[in-house]
N, C-alpha and C positions, 0 to 999 in steps of 0.2 A: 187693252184699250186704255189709251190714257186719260185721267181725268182732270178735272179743272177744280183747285178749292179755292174758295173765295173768301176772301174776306177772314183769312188767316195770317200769324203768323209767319213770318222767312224764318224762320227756326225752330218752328212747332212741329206739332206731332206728325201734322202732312208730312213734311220736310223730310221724313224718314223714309214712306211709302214710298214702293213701286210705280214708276210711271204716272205721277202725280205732278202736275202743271201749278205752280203755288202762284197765289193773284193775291200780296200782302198790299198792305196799305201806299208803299210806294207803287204800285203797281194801277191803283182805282180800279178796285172790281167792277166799278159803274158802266164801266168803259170796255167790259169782256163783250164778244161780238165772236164766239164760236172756235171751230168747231166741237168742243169735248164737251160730254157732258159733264155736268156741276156737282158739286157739295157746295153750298152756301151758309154763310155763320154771318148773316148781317149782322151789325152791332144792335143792341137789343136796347139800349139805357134810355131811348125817349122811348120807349115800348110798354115800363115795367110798371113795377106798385113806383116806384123813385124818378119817373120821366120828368119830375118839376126839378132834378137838383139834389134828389137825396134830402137826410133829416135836416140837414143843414139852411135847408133854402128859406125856411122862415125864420131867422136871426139874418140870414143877409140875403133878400129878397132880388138884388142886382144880380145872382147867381142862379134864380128860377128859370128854367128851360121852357119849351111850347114842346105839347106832346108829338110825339109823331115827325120832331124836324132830325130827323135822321140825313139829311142831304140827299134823300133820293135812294139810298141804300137798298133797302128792302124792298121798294119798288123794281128795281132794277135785277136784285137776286129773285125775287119771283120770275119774272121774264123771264130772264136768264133760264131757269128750270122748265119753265113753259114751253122753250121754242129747242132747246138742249136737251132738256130731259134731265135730270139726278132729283136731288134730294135738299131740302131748306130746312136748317135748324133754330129754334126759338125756346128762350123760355117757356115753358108752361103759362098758362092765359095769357101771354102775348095782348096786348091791344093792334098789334101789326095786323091780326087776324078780320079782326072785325072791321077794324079801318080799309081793308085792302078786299072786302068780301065772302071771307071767306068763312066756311062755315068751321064751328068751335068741333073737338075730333070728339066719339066719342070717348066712353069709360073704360072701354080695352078692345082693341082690334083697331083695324082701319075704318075709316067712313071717306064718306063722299065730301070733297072739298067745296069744288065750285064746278063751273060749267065746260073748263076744260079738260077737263076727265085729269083732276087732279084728285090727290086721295090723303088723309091729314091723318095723325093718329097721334095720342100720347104716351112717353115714354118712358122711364127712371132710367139716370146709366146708371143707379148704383147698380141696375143690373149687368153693367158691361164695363164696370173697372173703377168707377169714382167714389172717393170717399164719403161723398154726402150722395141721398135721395135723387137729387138735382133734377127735379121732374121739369120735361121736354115736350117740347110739340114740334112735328115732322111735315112739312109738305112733300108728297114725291108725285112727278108729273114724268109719263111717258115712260115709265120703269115697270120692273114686277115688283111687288111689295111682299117682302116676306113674313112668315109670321115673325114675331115679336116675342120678346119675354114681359108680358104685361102685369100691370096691379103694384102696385106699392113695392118698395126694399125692403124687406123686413133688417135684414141686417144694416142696415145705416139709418133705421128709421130717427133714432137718439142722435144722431148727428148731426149737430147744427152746423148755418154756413154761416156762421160771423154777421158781425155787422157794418155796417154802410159807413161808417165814420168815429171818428175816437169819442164825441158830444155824443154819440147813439150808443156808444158802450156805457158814457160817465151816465148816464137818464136810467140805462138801465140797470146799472148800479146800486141808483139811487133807489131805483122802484121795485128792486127782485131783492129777492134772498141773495145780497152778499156771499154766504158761504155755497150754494147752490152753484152761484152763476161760473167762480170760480174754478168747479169740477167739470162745466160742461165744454169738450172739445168744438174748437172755432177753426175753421179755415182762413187760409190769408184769401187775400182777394183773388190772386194767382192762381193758388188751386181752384179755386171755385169755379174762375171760368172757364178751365182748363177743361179739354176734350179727352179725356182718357186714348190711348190706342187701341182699344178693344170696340171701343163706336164709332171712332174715326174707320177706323175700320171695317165697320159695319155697312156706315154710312158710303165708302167708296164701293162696296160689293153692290150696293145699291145701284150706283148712278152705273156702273158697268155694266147691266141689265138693261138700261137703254136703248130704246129705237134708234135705230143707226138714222131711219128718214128727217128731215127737217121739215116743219112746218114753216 
């Protein structure tokens, strides 16, 4: 079956997979309208702890964002999953969630989303290939939901993911142990937001588990 990922890459790790339909940004995922089921990676950045702007936004306040103005994005990739079937990926605490209704997942396993018999759970890929922790939250509607590898990474627990801006490195500079901060590994921004092949992966076994029916 083939599937539809959204809101990736033309070069990314989809781009490898079998039978995989890529919806990059020249493409406007907004604008998908069927038939395959989904993987969805809305953009997350009005979503996050930094949806104003990043540490930056208070030195130059003409840079401050409005939470939640995603263009429509993550409105549109829920749909998408709701009426397709696959699977929506987000940050960890997301405010997409709350904003959009849906219930927060629990502490390990799947729970119950919202009232379309949707199911949310959280998840670390360090369990499924990435260098940092990178804890996840999953929407999947119209799928079978398989178990998980739940609870913390232990192995990349020490792993930090970098910070937001070069002014967020010099503060903390300023304010940490100097010889400390210099020992601890940082990701680029690349890696971080990067989907390992091991979840990307994961995440298409998923949406290929889909009710073939349309609602």
């Amino acid at each position: 079956m083939t599937i539809a990922a959204l809101y990736v890459y033309a070069k990314g790790v989809y781009s490898t997979l079998h039978d995989v339909e890529i919806w990059d940004e020249s493409r406007d995922a907004r604008t998908y309208a069927g038939p395959w089921p989904v993987v969805a990676h809305p953009p997350c950045a009005r979503w996050g702890k930094y949806w104003h702007g990043g540490p930056n936004s208070e030195k130059f306040p003409r840079e401050r964002k409005t939470k939640g103005d995603d263009a429509g994005c993550f409105s549109a990739a829920l749909h998408a999953v709701r009426v397709y079937g696959g699977v929506l990926e987000h940050p960890a605490n997301s405010a997409a969630w709350e904003w959009h209704g849906l219930l927060a997942p629990p502490r390990r396993g799947w729970g119950l989303a919202d009232h379309h018999g949707g199911f949310t759970c959280e998840v670390e890929q360090g369990h499924y290939g990435h260098r940092a922790r990178k804890a996840t939250w999953l929407y999947a509607c119209r799928v079978r939901v398989p178990e998980l590898i739940w609870g913390p990474c232990a192995a990349n627990a020490k792993l930090e993911e970098g910070f937001h801006s070069a002014a967020e490195r010099a503060r903390a500079k300023a304010d940490a142990n100097v010889e400390r901060l210099s020992k601890v590994e940082r990701l680029s921004k690349t890696e971080r937001a990067a989907t390992p092949r091991p979840f990307a992966e994961l995440l298409v076994s998923i949406a290929r588990s889909a009710r073939r029916e349309v609602a």
